[in-house]
C-alpha positions in Angstrom: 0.0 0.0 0.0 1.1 3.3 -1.0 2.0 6.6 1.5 -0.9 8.0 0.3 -3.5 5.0 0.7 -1.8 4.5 4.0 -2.8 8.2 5.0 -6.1 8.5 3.3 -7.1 4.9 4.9 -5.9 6.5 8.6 -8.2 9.4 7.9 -11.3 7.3 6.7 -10.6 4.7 10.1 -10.5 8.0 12.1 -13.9 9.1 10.8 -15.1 5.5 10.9 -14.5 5.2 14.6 -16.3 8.4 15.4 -19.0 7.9 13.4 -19.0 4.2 15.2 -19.1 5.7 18.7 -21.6 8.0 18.2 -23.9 5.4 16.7 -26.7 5.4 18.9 -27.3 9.3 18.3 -30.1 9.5 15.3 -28.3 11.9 12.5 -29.0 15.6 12.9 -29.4 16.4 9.4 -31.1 14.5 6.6 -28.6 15.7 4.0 -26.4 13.5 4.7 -26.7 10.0 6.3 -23.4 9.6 8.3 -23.2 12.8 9.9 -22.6 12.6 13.6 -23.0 15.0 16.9 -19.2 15.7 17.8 -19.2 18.2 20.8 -15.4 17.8 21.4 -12.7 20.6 20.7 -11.3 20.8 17.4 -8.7 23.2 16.2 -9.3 25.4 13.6 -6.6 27.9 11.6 -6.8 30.1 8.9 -6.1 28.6 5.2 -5.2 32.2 3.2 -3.4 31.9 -0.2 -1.9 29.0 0.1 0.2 29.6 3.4 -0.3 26.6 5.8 -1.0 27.7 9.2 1.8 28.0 12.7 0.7 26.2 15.5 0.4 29.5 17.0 -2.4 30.5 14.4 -4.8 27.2 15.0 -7.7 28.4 17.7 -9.8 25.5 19.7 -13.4 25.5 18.8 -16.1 23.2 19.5 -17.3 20.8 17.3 -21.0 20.2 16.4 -20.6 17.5 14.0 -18.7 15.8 11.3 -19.4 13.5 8.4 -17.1 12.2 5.5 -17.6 15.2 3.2 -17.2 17.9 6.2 -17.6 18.7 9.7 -19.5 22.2 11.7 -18.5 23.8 14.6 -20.1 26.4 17.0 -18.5 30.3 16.8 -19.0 33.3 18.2 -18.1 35.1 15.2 -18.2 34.8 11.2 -15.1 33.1 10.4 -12.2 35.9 8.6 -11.2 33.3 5.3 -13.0 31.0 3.2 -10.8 28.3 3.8 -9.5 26.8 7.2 -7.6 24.1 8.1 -9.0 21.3 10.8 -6.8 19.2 13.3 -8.7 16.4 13.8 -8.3 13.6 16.5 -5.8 13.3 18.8 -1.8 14.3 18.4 -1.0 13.0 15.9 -3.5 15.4 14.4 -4.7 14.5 11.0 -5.1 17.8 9.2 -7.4 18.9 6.4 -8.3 22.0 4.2 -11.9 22.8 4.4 -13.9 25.6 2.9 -16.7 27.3 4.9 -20.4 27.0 3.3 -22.1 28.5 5.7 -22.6 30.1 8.6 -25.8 30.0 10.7 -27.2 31.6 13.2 -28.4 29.5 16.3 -29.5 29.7 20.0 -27.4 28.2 22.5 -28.7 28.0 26.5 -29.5 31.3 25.7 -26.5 32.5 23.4 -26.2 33.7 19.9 -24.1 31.2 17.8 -23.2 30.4 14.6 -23.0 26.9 13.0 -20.4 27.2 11.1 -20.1 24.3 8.2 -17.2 23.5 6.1 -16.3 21.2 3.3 -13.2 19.3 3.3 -11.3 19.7 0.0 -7.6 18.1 0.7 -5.8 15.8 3.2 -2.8 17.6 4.4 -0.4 15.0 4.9 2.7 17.1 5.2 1.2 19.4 7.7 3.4 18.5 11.2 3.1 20.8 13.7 3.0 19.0 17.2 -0.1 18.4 19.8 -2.7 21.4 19.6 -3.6 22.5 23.2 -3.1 25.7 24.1 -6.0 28.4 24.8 -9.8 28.0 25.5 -12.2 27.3 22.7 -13.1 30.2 21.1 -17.1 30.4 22.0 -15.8 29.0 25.7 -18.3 31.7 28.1 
């Protein structure tokens, strides 16, 4: 098996196993069978021209879900770039290039949010930057 099979089968198991323990919550969204409630930190940088992101430039947000074609998380604000990358999982991270849809308005216990929704685009296989977890999550109260 190839590098790249190698990777891209890591990144499919990852989703897999989420999806897999998360199975016994009904899917939130009828788009897409698959898509699964993740309310777990995730680490989010901007993707802008090109230039892959420092470790210092990835911010912790939290998740709302996450499927094979794309994942959402919960912000305060509109994102600033079209494109982000994602750490997902634990260290090692398995990072991807995602481009934001949407983002939509929601109620939170009593907060303004946004669902933010993103589309993954590329693996980022040569991405290395270490374990992500330094500062709050970015919607933390």
């Amino acid at each position: 098996m190839s590098q790249q099979q190698s990777s891209d089968a890591s990144f499919f198991s990852l989703v897999h196993h989420m999806v897999e323990a998360e199975h016994q919550l009904p899917p939130i969204d009828r788009r897409t069978e698959g898509r699964i409630r993740v309310r777990a930190v995730q680490f989010i940088a901007p993707y802008i021209d090109g230039k892959l992101p420092g470790k210092h430039d990835f911010l912790r947000v939290i998740g709302n879900d996450l499927s094979m074609s794309g994942f959402s998380y919960l912000a305060a604000h509109t994102p600033p770039c079209e494109y982000l990358v994602v750490a997902l999982g634990p260290y090692p991270h398995v990072f991807l290039a995602a481009q934001v849809i949407h983002a939509t308005p929601i109620i939170v216990d009593h907060r303004s949010l946004l669902v933010v929704g993103c589309q993954f685009i590329a693996r980022l296989k040569d991405l290395e930057i270490g374990a992500l977890t330094t500062a709050p999550p970015e919607n933390a109260e």
